[in-house]
Steps between C-alpha positions, in 0.01 A plus 500: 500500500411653832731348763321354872644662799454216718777215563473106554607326823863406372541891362398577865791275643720592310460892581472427862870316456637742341397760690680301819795454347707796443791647696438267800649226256911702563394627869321192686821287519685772693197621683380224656798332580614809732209387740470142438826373399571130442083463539418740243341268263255411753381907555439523091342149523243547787447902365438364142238237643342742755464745201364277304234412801436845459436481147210231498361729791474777197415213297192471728430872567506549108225223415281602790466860368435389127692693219551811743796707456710500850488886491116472528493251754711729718244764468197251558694331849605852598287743364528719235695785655703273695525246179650767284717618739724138553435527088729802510757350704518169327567754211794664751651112537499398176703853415703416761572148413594684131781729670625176665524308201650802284749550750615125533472468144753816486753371800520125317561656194766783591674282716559243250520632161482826465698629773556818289169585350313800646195370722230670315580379142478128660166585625354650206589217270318254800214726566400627134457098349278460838289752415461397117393175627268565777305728250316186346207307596570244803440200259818619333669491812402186567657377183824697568531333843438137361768607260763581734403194737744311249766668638489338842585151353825667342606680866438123640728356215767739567514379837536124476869490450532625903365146516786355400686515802278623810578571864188351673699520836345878467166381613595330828369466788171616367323676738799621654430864508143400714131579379573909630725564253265273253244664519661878562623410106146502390498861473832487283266245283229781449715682273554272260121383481345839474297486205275213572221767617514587112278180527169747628559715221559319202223264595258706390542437128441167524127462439447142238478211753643737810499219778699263263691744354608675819571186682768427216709827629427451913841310455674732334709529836594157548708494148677849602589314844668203313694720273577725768616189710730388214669845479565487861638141577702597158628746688552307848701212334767738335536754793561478873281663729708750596612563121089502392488753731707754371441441139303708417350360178579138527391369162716733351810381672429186421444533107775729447721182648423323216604481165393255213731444154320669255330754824667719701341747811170328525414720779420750225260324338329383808490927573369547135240203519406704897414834311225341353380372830525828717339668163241257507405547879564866510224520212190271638526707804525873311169325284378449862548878603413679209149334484423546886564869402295462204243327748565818811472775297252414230751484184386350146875325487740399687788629256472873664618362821761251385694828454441709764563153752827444290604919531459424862711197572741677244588797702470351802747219423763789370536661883555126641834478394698336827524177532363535872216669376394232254548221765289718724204500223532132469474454859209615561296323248388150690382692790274708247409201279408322810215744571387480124544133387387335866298712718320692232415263291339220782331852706283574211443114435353490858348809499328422141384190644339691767375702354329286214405297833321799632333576199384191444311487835 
């Protein structure tokens, strides 16, 4: 029986959430708390509900222009030319947001377990199940995602006993650090969000009931804020500031602190359970290249360039060695999402809306 490629409105959450959360659930706690310190909660609050603004905004965009890929709709707001040029370099970001997540993947992993193991053999045993994977059809995907969205329950469960006896004194005075320092966390936020433009692209394969359907995954944000929240204050409530701030995976710390009878080094099977999650992200956005490329340079599949995209991010990730260097990748990532998640995406809503004002006339 000949399988759809389309996916329902929950499939569609479920593969925007997991392509969120990824290596920004390790990094945020440390990464945010550098800028906004005792007030850090608030920066992933207010960036999880201003993303999530941004969202309904797609939301919006999305049902205006009908069952329109976003790759086409940057070609009719643009032009063609122009339309499959910013195609190209959305192809450029979501390679580059591969090499980031290949590299964290890498530094988590060889700083933690295998301390020993040569870089490349880690890499290959991440990057060859990613491509098996992203060779299917999106609707099996979809299923894999709303498979490994059990696991988040599980990380949450792990995390309870640091309830047990909290430090709440960590959160006062709220607002201590002032609304600058607030607000200069939101770009600290970005990281661990990016993924929620995988929204415009996935979209597309909704087509029974779309404006029902859709509107079931505009929220998809709002859950990854909560869990993302949880993590955080989990985090906040076992560590002093200026302990949160050094650690630099906090979650970690904390699991490897404790011990059950029968279970021992839980902080290992939190890592093990994590795998699945970076896998899972790294994938929906390699499904997300490879068929832009299909899309840019006229392909019958997108298997060819799963390869070549994974060849790339391959050798590139084997000269980045230094620590420095991979911070220095990471770094620059918000700044770059910025232009393709925000300014992007709400220029070619207003210049589609022109434009279809225009013609109209």
């Amino acid at each position: 029986m000949q399988i759809k490629n389309e996916v329902t409105g929950w499939q569609l959450f479920y593969l925007v959430v997991q392509t969120q959360v990824g290596i920004g659930v390790l990094s945020m706690q440390k990464d945010i708390s550098i800028v906004s310190r005792n007030d850090a909660w608030i920066s992933l609050a207010i960036g999880g509900i201003l993303i999530q603004l941004l969202l309904l905004v797609f939301l919006w965009l999305l049902l205006r222009a009908g069952e329109v890929d976003y790759f086409i709709l940057l070609e009719k707001a643009f032009g063609q030319i122009i339309g499959k040029l910013l195609a190209a370099c959305y192809l450029a970001y979501f390679i580059y947001i591969l090499l980031v997540s290949n590299l964290s993947f890498i530094k988590v992993i060889s700083e933690w377990i295998y301390m020993d193991t040569p870089r490349w053999i880690l890499m290959l045993l991440f990057l060859i199940p990613a491509v098996y994977c992203a060779s299917g059809k999106v609707v099996h995907i979809a299923r894999f995602s709303m498979l490994v969205s059990i696991i988040l329950p599980v990380l949450v469960m792990l995390l309870i006993p640091v309830y047990s006896t909290p430090n709440y004194t960590h959160f006062f005075p709220i607002g201590s650090e002032g609304a600058g320092q607030i607000l200069k966390g939101l770009e600290a936020t970005l990281l661990a969000y990016i993924g929620f433009e995988s929204f415009l692209y996935f979209s597309k394969y909704v087509r029974s009931n779309r404006e029902k359907e859709l509107k079931k995954a505009a929220f998809s944000t709002l859950f990854v804020t909560v869990f993302y929240l949880f993590l955080l204050i989990s985090t906040q409530v076992y560590f002093h500031i200026e302990e949160l701030v050094i650690v630099p995976y906090a979650v970690l710390y904390i699991l490897k602190s404790l011990s059950f009878v029968i279970v021992d080094r839980i902080d290992l099977i939190f890592l093990s359970l994590w795998i699945v999650i970076v896998l899972t992200s790294f994938v929906n956005f390699l499904f997300i290249a490879s068929n832009e490329s299909k899309n840019l340079f006229n392909l019958k599949s997108h298997k060819r360039p799963i390869i070549f995209i994974v060849f790339a991010v391959f050798v590139t990730s084997l000269f980045i060695k230094e620590k420095q260097e991979i911070i220095g990748v990471q770094t620059a990532l918000p700044a770059v999402a910025i232009i393709f998640t925000v300014i992007l995406p709400l220029g070619t809503l207003c210049f589609y809306l022109l434009f279809r004002k225009e013609k109209e006339i």
